[in-house]
C-alpha positions in Angstrom: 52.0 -2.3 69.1 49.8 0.2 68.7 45.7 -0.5 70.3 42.8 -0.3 68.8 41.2 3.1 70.3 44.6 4.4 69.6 44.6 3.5 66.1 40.8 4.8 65.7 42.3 8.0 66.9 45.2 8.1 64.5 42.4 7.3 61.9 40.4 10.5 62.7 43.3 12.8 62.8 44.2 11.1 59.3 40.8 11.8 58.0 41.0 15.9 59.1 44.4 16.1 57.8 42.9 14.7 54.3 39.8 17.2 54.6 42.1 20.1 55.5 44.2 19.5 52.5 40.9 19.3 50.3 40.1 22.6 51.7 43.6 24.1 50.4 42.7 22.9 47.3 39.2 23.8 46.4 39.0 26.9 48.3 35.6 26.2 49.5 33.9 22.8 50.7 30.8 22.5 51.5 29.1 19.7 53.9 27.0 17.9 51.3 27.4 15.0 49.0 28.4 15.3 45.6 24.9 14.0 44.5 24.3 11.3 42.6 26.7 10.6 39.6 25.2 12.1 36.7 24.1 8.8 34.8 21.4 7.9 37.6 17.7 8.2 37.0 15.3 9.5 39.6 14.5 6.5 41.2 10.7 5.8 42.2 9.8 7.1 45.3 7.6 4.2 45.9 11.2 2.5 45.6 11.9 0.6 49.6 14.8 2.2 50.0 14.0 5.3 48.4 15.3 7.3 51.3 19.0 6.1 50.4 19.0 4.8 47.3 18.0 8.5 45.8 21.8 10.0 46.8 23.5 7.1 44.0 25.9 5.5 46.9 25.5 2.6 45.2 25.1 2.0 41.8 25.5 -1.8 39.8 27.2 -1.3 36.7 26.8 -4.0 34.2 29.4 -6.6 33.9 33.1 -6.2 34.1 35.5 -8.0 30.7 34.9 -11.5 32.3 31.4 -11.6 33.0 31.6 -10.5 36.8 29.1 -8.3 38.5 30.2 -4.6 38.7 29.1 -2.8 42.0 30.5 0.5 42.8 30.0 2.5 46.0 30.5 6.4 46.2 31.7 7.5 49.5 31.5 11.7 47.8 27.7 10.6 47.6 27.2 10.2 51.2 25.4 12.9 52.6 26.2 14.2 56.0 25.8 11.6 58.7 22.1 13.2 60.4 20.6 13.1 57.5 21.4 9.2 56.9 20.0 6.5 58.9 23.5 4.1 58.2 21.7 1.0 59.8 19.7 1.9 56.4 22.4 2.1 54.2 24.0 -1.3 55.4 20.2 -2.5 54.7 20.4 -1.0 51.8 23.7 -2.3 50.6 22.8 -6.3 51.7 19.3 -5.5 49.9 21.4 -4.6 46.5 24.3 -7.5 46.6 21.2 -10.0 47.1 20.6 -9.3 43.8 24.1 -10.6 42.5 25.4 -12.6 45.4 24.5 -15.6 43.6 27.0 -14.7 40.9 31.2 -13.7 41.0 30.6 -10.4 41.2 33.6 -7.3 42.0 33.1 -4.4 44.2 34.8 -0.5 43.7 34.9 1.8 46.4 35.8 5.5 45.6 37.1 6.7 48.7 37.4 10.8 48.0 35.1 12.2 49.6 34.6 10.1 52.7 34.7 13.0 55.7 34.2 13.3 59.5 30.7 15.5 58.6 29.6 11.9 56.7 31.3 8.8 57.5 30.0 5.5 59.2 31.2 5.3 62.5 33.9 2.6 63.0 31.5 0.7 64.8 28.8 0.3 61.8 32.2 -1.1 59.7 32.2 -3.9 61.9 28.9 -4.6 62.3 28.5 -4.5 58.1 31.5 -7.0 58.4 30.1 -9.3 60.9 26.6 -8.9 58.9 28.1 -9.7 55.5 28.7 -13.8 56.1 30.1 -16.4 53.8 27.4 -15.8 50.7 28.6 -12.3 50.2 32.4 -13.5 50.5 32.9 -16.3 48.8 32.0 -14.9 45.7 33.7 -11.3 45.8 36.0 -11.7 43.2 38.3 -8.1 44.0 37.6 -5.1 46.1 39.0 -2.1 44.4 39.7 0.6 46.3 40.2 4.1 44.6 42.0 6.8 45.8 43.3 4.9 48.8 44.8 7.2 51.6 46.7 6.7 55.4 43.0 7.2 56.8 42.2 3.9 55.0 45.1 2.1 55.8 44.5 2.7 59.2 41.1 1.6 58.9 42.4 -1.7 57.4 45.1 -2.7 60.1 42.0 -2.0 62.6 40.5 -4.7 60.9 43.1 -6.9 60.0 42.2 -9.6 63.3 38.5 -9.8 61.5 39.5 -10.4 58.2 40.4 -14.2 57.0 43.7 -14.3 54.9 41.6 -15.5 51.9 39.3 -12.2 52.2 42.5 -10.4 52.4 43.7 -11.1 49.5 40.8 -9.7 47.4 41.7 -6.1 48.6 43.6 -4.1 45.7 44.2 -0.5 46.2 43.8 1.9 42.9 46.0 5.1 43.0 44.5 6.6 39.9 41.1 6.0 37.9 43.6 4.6 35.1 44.9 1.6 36.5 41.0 0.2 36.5 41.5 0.1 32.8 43.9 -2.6 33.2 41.1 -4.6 35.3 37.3 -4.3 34.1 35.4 -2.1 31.7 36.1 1.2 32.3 33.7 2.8 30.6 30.8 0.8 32.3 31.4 2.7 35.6 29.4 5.0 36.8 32.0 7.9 38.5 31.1 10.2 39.9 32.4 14.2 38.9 34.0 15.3 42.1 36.2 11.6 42.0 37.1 12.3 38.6 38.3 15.9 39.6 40.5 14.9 42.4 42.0 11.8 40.1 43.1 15.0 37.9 44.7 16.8 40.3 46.4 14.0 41.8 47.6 13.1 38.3 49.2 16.9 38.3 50.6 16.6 41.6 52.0 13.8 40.2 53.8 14.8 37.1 54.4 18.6 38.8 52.0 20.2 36.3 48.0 20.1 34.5 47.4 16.3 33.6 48.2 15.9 29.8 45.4 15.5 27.8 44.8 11.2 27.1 45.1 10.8 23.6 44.1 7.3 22.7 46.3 5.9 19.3 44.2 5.6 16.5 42.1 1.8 16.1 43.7 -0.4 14.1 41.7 -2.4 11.9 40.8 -5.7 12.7 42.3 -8.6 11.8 40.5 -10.9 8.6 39.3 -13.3 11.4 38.5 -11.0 14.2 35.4 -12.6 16.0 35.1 -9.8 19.6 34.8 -6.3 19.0 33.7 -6.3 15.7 30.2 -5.9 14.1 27.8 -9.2 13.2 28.0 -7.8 9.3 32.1 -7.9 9.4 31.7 -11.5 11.0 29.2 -12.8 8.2 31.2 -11.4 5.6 34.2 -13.0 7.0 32.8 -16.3 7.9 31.1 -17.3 4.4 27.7 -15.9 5.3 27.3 -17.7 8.3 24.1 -16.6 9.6 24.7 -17.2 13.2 28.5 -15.8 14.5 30.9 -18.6 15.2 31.2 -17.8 18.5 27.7 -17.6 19.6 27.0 -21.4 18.1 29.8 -23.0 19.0 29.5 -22.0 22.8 25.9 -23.0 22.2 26.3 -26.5 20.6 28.6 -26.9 23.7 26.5 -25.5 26.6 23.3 -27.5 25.4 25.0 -30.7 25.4 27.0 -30.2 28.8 25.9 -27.6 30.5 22.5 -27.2 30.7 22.2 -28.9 34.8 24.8 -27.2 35.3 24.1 -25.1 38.6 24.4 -21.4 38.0 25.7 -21.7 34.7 26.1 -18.2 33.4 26.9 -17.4 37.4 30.2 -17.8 37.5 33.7 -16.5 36.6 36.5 -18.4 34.6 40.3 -17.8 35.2 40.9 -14.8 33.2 43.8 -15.7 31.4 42.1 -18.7 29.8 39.2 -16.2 29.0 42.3 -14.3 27.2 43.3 -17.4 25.7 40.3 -18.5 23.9 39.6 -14.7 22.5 43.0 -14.6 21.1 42.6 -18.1 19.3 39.2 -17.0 17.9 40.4 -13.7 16.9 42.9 -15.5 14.9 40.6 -17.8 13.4 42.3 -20.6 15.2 39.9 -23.9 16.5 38.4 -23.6 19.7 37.9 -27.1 22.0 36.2 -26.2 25.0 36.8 -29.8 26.4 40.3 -29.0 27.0 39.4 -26.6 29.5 37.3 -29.1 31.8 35.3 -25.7 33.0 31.7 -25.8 31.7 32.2 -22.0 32.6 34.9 -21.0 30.1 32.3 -21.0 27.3 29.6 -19.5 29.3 32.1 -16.6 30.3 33.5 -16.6 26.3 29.3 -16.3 25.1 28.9 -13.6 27.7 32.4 -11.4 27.1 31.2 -11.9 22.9 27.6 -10.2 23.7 29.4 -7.4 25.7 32.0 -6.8 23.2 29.8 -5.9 20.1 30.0 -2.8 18.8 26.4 -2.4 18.8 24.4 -4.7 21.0 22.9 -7.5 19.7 19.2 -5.8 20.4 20.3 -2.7 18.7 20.7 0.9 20.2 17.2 2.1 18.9 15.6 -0.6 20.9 17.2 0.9 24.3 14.8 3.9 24.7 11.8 1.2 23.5 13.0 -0.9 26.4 13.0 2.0 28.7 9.2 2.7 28.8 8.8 -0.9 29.3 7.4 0.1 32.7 4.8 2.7 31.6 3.5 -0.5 29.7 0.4 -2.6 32.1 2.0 -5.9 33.0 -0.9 -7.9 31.0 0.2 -5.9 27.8 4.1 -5.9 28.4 4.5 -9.7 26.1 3.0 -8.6 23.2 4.8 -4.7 23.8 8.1 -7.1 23.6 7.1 -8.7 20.6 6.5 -5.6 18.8 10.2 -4.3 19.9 11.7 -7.9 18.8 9.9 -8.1 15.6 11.3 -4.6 14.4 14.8 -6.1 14.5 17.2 -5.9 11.2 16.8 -9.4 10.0 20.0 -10.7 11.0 19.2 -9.3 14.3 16.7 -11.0 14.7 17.7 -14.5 13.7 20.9 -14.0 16.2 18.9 -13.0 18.5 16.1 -16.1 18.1 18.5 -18.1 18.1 20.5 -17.3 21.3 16.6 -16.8 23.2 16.1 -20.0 22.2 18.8 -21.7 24.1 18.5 -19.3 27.1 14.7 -20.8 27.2 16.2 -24.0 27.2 18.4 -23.2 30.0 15.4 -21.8 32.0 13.3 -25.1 31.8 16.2 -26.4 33.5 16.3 -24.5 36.6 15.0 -26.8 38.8 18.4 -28.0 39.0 20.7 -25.6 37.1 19.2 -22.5 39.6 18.9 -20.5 36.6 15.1 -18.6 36.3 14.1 -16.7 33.6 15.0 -13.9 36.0 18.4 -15.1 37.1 19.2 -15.6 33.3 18.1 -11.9 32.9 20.2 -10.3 35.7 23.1 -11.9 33.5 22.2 -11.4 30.1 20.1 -8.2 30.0 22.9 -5.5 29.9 24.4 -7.8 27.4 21.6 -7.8 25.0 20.7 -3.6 25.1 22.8 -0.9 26.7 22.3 3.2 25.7 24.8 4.7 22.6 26.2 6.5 25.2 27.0 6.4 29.2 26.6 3.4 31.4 22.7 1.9 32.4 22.4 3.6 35.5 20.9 1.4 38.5 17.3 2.7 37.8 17.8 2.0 34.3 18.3 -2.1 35.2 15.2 -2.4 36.4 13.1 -2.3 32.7 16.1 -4.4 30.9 16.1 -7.1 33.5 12.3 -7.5 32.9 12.7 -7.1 29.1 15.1 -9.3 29.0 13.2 -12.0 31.6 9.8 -11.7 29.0 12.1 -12.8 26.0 13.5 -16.0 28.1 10.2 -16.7 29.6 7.8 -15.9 27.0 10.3 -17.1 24.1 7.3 -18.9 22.0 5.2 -16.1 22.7 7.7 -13.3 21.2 9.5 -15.4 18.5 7.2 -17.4 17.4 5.1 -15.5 14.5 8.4 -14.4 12.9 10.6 -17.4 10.6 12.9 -15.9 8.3 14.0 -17.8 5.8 17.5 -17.7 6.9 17.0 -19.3 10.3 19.0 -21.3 12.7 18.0 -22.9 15.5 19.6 -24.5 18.4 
């Protein structure tokens, strides 16, 4: 059996042989990162990590199809090893999943790119395991890993004595950017260019010539009694006029009763297949009863994946770029600034949208035992309220919806208030 320096050995010549072959292929390689991927904003230099944080290592990227975090680290990103304090990156790294620890949340590594010019040292891999204890674990739902080579695998049978069976378990390797289709929301992720360039010419290796061009099979139309994917106006023309979508109130009616002290309600996952289960009997206009599931979380996870599945957010894509220069806005001025941006909602916007704040309000004058702020409730629900027409929010780009969205919960009676059309519903 093989020892450990001899396997760290193995590892490095792995890692040249991959670099030499990347080499062949482009021609020329320079030493650099890729840079950031091409969604991220110019972060703040006032930002505390600044120094790292500006190459776009790390970016969060909204929520995968079950309600799950979505954190995604660019090893093409890192820039060569003395010009990046990696005690600062592992800082860096704890000082972003702090943010979302709290909540199931799922990791994806893209490995291309990872050289000998820019990698962490063995040694910082253990000490970032060792660092990362049971609050970043336990609620690690998968680690994908993209682009997986004999360098990594290496690397993992290094590590195999540290890591817990459980832990082990979470690891699932990604041969092609594809296959994450099958997983999470593929076009949430933020991916960097050069990872999608080498996905394409492994694709060609692959099939022994250029990868064919995807073409996806044209939509069909939704079903009479669709209730995900499609628009609010096909559901309230479907649904007798109902003002608020059958969805959003019945999940609702259901949380307020039993889930309000509910700690970290909104947190946490459900088992995916019953999250399946419950879209397929809505989409077919079949009854719903969440007590059969005896998981408070099923119709938190069903409210969520509804938001995130709209067409068009619930906020509208105009309000987006409103939301955006939320931060050029002085903090005593930034309530009424919301109001303005609420109260020049569509109508049945707005009356959705009243009505869903409402609840979230009354889930936030619970969090003396539910755990769930006006800013923990707007780390969950603020990429599903407002997203950009096109791309992913970029990690810069979180910053203004989280408080957007933490103003409306918070400062519900405040923004709401002067506006009653006829038409509304409450809670």
């Amino acid at each position: 059996m093989a020892s450990t320096s001899d396997l760290e050995q193995l590892a490095e010549i792995e890692l040249r042989k991959e670099e030499e072959e990347d080499e062949e292929d482009q021609m020329c390689v320079t030493d650099g990162p890729a840079g950031p991927p091409s969604s991220s904003i110019s972060l703040d230099p006032s930002h505390p990590y600044y120094d790292v944080a500006r190459h776009g290592i790390i970016q969060v990227c909204g929520d995968d199809n079950y309600g799950r975090k979505l954190i995604v680290f660019s090893s093409c990103c890192l820039p060569p090893s003395h010009q990046l304090n990696h005690r600062r990156l592992l800082e860096y790294l704890k000082f972003m999943l702090d943010q979302y620890v709290e909540m199931d949340y799922i990791l994806v590594y893209f490995h291309h790119g990872l050289r000998s010019s820019n990698k962490p040292s063995l040694k910082w891999l253990r000490e970032a395991y060792s660092e990362f204890d049971r609050k970043y674990k336990k609620n690690l739902k998968t680690l994908f890993v993209v682009h997986p080579t004999n360098f990594i695998r290496i690397v993992w049978n290094i590590f195999k004595p540290l890591i817990s069976h459980k832990f082990g378990k979470k690891l699932t390797y990604v041969n092609y950017l594809a296959e994450l289709r099958e997983h999470l929301n593929y076009e949430q992720l933020v991916i960097p260019a050069d990872v999608v360039r080498h996905d394409e010419k492994l694709r060609a290796a692959q099939k022994g010539g250029p990868p064919p061009s995807v073409k996806k099979p044209p939509p069909r139309p939704p079903l009479p009694t669709q209730q995900f994917g499609v628009s609010l106006q096909y559901i309230r023309e479907k649904n007798r006029d109902a003002v608020i979508p059958p969805v959003i109130s019945q999940t609702v009616t259901y949380l307020k009763e039993k889930g309000l002290r509910t700690e970290g309600i909104f947190r946490r996952s459900a088992r995916v297949q019953i999250i399946k289960d419950v879209q397929k009997l809505y989409n077919l206009g079949k009854p719903v009863t969440f007590d059969e599931f005896s998981d408070v979380h099923v119709p938190a996870v069903i409210l969520k994946t509804f938001l995130r599945e709209l067409p068009e957010p619930l906020l509208t894509f105009r309000v987006y770029n409103q939301v955006q220069e939320l931060l050029n806005v002085e903090s005593s001025l930034r309530v009424s600034r919301c109001k303005q941006i609420i109260e020049g909602l569509p109508e049945h916007n707005f009356i959705v949208t009243k009505f869903l704040l409402c609840f979230l309000h009354m889930v936030s004058q619970e969090s003396i035992v539910n755990k769930m702020s006006p800013s923990n409730l707007a780390c969950v629900f603020g990429v599903n309220l407002v997203w950009p027409r096109h791309g992913s929010i970029s990690l810069s780009a979180l910053t203004p919806v989280n408080i957007f969205a933490e103003i409306l919960i918070e400062h519900y009676p405040a923004v709401f208030g002067s506006r009653c059309p006829p038409a509304q519903v409450m809670p």
